[in-house]
C-alpha positions in Angstrom: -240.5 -106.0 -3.5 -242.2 -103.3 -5.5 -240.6 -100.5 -2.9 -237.4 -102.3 -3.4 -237.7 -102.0 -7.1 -238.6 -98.1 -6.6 -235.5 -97.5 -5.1 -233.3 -99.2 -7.6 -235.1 -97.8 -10.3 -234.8 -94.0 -8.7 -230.6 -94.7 -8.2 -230.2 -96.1 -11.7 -231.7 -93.5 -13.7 -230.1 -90.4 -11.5 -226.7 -92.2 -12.3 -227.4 -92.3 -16.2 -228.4 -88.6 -15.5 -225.0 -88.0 -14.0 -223.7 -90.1 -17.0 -225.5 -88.0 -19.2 -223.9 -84.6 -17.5 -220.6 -86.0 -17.9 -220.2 -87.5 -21.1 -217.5 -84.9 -21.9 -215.0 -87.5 -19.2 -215.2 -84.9 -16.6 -217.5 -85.6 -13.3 -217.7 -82.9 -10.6 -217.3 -83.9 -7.1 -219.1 -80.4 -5.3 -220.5 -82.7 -2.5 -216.5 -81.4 -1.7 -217.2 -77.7 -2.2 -217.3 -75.3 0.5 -220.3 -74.3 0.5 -221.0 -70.4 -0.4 -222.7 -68.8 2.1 -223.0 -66.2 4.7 -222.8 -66.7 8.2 -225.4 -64.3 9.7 -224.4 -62.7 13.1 -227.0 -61.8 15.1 -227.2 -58.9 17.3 -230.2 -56.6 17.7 -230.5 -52.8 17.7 -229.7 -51.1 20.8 -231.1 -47.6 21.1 -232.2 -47.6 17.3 -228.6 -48.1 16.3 -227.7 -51.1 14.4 -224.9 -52.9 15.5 -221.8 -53.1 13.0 -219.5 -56.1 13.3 -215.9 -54.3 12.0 -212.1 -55.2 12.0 -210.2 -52.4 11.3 -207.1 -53.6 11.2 -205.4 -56.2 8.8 -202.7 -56.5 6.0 -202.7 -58.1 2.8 -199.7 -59.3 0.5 -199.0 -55.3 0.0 -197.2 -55.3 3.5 -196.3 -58.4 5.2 -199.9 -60.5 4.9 -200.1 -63.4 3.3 -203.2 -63.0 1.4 -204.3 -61.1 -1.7 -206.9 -58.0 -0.9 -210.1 -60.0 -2.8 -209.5 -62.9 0.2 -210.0 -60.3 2.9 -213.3 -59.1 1.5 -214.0 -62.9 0.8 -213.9 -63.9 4.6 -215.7 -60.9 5.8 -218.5 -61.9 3.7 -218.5 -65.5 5.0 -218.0 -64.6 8.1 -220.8 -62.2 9.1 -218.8 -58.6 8.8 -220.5 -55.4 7.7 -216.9 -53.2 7.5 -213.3 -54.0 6.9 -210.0 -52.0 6.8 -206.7 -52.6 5.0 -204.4 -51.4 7.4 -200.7 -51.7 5.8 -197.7 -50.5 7.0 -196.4 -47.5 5.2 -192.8 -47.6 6.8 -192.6 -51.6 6.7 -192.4 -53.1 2.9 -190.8 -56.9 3.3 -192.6 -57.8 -0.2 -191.4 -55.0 -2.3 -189.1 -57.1 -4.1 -192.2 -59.4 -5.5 -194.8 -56.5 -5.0 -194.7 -53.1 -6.6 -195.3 -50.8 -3.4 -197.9 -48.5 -3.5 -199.8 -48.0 -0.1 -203.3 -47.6 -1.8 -203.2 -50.8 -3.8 -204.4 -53.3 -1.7 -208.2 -50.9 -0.9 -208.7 -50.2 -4.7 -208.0 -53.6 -6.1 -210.6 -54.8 -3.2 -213.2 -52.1 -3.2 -215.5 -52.8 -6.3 -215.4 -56.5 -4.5 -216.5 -55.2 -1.4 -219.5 -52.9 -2.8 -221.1 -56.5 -4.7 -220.9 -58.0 -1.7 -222.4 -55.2 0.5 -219.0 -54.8 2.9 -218.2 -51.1 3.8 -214.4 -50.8 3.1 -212.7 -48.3 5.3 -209.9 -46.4 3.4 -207.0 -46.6 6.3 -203.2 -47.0 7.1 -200.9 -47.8 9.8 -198.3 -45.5 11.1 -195.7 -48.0 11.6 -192.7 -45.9 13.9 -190.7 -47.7 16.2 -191.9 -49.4 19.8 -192.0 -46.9 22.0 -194.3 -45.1 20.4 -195.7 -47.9 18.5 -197.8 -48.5 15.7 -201.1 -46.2 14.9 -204.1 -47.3 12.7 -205.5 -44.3 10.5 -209.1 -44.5 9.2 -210.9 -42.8 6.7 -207.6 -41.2 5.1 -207.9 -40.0 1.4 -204.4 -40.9 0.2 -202.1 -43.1 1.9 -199.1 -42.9 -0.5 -198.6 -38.7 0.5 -198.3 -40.4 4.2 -195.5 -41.9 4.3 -192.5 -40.5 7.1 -189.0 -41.6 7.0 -188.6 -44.5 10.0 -186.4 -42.3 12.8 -188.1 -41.3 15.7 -187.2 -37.9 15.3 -190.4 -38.2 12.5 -192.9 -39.7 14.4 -194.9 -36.2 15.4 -194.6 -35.7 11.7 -196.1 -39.0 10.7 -199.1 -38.2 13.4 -199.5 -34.9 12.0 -200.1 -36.1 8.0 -202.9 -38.3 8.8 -204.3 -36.2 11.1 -204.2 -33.5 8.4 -206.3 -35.8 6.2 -208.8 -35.8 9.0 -208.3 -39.4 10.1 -209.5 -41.2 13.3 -206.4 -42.0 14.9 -206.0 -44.9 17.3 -203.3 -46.7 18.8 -202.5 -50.3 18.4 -201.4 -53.3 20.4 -199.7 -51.2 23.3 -198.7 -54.1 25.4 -197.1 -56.1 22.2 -193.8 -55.9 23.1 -194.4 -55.7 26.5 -191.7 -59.1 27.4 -189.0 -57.4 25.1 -188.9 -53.9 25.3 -188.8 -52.5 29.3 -190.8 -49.5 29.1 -192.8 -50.0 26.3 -196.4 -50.6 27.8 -197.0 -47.6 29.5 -198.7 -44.1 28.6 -195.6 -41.9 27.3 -194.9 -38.4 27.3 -195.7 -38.7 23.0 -199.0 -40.4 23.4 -200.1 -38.0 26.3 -199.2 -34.7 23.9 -201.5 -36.5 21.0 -204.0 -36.6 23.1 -203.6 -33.4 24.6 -204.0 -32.3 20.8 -206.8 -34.2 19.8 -205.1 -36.4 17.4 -205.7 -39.7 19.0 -208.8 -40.6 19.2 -209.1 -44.5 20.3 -206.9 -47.6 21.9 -206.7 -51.0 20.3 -207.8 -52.7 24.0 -208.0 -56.1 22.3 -205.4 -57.2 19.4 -206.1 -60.9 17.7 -206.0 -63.0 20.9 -204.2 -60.4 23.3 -206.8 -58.7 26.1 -204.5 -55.2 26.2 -205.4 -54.6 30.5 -204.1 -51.5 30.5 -205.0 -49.8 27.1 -208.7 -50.7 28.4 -208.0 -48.4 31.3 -206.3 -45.5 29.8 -209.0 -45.3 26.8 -211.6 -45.2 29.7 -209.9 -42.6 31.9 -209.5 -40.6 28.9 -213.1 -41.3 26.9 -211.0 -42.6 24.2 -212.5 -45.2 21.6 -212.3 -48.9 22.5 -211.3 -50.9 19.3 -210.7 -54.8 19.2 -209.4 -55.9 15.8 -207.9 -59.1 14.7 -204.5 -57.3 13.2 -204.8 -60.9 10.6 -201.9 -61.7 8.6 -202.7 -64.6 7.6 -205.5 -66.6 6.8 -208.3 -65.8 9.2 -209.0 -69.4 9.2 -205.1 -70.4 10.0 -205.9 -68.8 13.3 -209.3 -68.8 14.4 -211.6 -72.2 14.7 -214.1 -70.4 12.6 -215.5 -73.6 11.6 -216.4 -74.2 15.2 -219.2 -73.2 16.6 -219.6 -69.7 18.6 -216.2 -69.0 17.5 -215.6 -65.4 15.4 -213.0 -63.7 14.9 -211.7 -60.6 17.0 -214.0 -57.3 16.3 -215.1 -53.9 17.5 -219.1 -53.4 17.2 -219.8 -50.6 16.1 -223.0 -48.7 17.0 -224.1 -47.0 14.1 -226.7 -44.6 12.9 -227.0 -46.8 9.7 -224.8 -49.4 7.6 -221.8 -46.9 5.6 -218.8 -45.1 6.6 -220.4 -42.3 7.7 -222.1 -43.7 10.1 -219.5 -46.0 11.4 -217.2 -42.3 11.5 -219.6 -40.9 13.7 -220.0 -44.0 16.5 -216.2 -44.2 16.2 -216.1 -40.1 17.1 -218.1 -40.7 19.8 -217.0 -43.7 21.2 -220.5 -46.0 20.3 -218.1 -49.3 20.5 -217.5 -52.5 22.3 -214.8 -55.0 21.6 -215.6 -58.6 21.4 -213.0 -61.6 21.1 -213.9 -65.3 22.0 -216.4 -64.9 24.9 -216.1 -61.5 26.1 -217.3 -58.2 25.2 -214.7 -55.0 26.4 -216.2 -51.6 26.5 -217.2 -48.5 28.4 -219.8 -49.2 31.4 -223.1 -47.6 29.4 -222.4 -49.2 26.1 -221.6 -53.0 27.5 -224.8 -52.4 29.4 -227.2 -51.1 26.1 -225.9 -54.0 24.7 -226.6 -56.4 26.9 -230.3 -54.9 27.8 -230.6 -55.5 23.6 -229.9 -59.0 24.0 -231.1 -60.4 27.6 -234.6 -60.7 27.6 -236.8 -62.3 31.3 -240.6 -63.8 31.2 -242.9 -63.5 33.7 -243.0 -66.0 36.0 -244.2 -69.3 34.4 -244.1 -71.4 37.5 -244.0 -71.3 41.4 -243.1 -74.3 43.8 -243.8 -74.5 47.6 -240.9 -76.8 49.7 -243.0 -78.8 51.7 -240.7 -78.2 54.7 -239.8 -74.8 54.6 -243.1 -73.4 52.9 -240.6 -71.4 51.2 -241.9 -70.4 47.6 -239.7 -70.4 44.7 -240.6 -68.9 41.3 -239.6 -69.8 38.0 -238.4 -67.2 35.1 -237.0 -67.8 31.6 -233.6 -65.5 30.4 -232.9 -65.6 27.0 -230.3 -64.5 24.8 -231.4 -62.8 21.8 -228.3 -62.8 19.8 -225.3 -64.3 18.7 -222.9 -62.9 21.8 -222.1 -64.9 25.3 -222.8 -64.1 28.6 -221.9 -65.4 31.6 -223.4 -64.0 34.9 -222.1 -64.8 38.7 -225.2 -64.0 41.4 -223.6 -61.0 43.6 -227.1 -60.0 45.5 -230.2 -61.8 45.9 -231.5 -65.3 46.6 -231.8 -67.0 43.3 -230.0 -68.8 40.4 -226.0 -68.9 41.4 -224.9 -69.0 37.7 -226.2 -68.4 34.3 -224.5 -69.2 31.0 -226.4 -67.7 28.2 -225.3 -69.2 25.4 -226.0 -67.7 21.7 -229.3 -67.8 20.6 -230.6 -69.9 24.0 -232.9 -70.1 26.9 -232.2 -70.7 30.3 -234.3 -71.4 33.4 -233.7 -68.6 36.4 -235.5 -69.9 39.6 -235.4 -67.2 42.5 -237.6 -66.9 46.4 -240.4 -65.4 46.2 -240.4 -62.1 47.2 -237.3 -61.1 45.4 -237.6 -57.8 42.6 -234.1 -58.1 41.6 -231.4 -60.2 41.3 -227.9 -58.7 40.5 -225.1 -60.4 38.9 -221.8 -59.6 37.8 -221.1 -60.7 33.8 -217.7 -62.6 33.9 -217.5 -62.4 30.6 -217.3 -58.4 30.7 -214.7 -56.3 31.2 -215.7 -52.3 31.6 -212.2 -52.2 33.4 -209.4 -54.3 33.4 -210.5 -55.3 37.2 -214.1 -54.8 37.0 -217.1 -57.1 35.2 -220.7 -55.7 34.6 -222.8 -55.7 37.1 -226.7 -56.4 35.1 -230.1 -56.4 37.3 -232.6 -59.0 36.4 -236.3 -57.7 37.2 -238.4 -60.0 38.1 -242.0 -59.8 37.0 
């Protein structure tokens, strides 16, 4: 009875202290609040560079987004990013009736928000010409407003040429977009070959929101282009990913940095230091998918071995585990062990394998280092 009494006693006097807080008529429901926090991402160093989580290309109520530039900054925060790009189309305005046009706006209203809240904003652009060519993101340009090119194709070298002038890394977007309407337009054109040839294109959206671009994986790796996964959001990221699920991120190009600011994201993106990830796989050249997954996948020595009674066969017993926030999902190509693994983030799994066996070699489904090819990762066995 006493207990009993306790408890009643505790709930009536923290509802005269609500009372008491609300005696103005007004009592605040923030059991309802979202609460305001950070969604940590974890992915460890590889190499001694730390790994940046980006999206470099998005649009904002400036162009034809949906959302003001402070919301942007707002969900990178929430959701893990270290760097974010405004990305607006300069030769595509459908909210200049409502909102003054000025092709700068949307990164200066955003970027004394993104400095309190550590995000490195990316000055950039999009070179919006007509599909063929295409569209082309421009990053680290000084003034966006002195880039604009009038929309006929006889410009588009001209539109190239100004952000290239203000030293920009160029890279081309979404190639296969309009690949069910326009005949012709996913392929490697005689105009995307010569900026190449010049040196003023210097990396291939592969992914694009929830599009896997096959061939733009191939042609960036024939050519040692820069493989760049963005989400390309309108909207709000929420309204199209299940971000409150999860495992599930948005679209995003990590970035391999010498340390957290532009400069160092400039000089992984010069020399290719990326791999996309979107949903469960990670897109990228051979050597960086496999740094990254050597940074992650961890194996212990042999806890355990079991003898088969009939066979006398000895079997050993191993723990993988994944060190980060990233999936992997491995297929057994050589070796007599464990068929499948699914690492899951942040998780353990039991490998069994004969005794006798150094290696085991999978392929990672859930990697693409060409549009036809997986990883193939070694486990050692201790």
């Amino acid at each position: 009875m006493k207990i009993k009494l306790t408890i009643l006693s505790a709930f009536l006097l923290s509802v005269s202290g609500l009372q008491a807080q609300t005696d103005n008529g007004v009592m605040r429901l923030e059991e309802f609040a979202y609460p305001v926090k950070r969604n940590n991402l974890n992915i460890p160093n590889v190499n001694g560079f730390q790994v940046l989580k980006c999206d470099f290309h998005m649009h904002t109520v400036f162009t034809d987004g949906h959302v003001w530039p402070n919301v942007r900054v707002q969900e990178a925060w929430r959701e893990g990013l270290d760097a974010i790009s405004f990305t607006e189309h300069m030769e595509y305005n459908p909210h200049k009736d409502d909102v003054k046009v000025d092709h700068n706006r949307s990164h200066d209203l955003a970027v004394n928000l993104a400095k309190e809240n550590n995000i490195v904003l990316v000055k950039g652009t999009e070179v919006t010409r007509q599909t063929p060519p295409g569209h082309f993101n421009a990053l680290f340009i000084e003034d966006a407003n002195t880039l604009v090119s009038d929309n006929d194709p006889k410009m588009d070298q001209e539109a190239i040429d100004r952000v290239y002038q203000q030293k920009a890394f160029i890279f081309w977007n979404h190639p296969g977009w309009q690949v069910n309407k326009i005949p012709g337009s996913y392929e490697w054109i005689d105009f995307v070959e010569k900026q190449y040839k010049d040196k003023k294109l210097h990396g291939i959206e592969v992914v694009n929101g929830l599009g896997f671009h096959k061939k733009a994986l191939d042609w960036a790796l024939d050519r040692n282009l820069t493989i760049i996964g963005n989400t390309d959001i309108h909207n709000l990221i929420a309204n199209s990913y299940d971000i409150e699920r999860e495992g599930v991120h948005r679209t995003m190009t990590l970035v391999m940095a010498k340390d957290r600011s532009a400069a160092g994201i400039r000089e992984a993106l010069d020399v290719g230091r990326t791999v996309a990830w979107s949903s469960n796989y990670l897109f990228g050249k051979e050597e960086n998918v496999r740094d990254l997954m050597n940074a992650c996948v961890s194996v212990s020595p042999a806890y355990f071995e079991k003898t088969n009674a009939k066979t006398k066969e000895v079997t050993k017993y191993y723990e993988v585990k994944n060190n980060s926030d990233l999936y992997f999902e491995l297929e057994l190509k050589t070796g007599k062990g464990t068929k499948k693994l699914v690492l899951y983030p942040e998780s353990t799994q039991i490998l069994t394998a004969d005794a006798g066996q150094s290696v085991l070699s999978y392929d990672v489904v859930s990697t693409y280092i060409r549009s036809d090819k997986h990883l193939t990762f070694d486990i050692n066995l201790k």
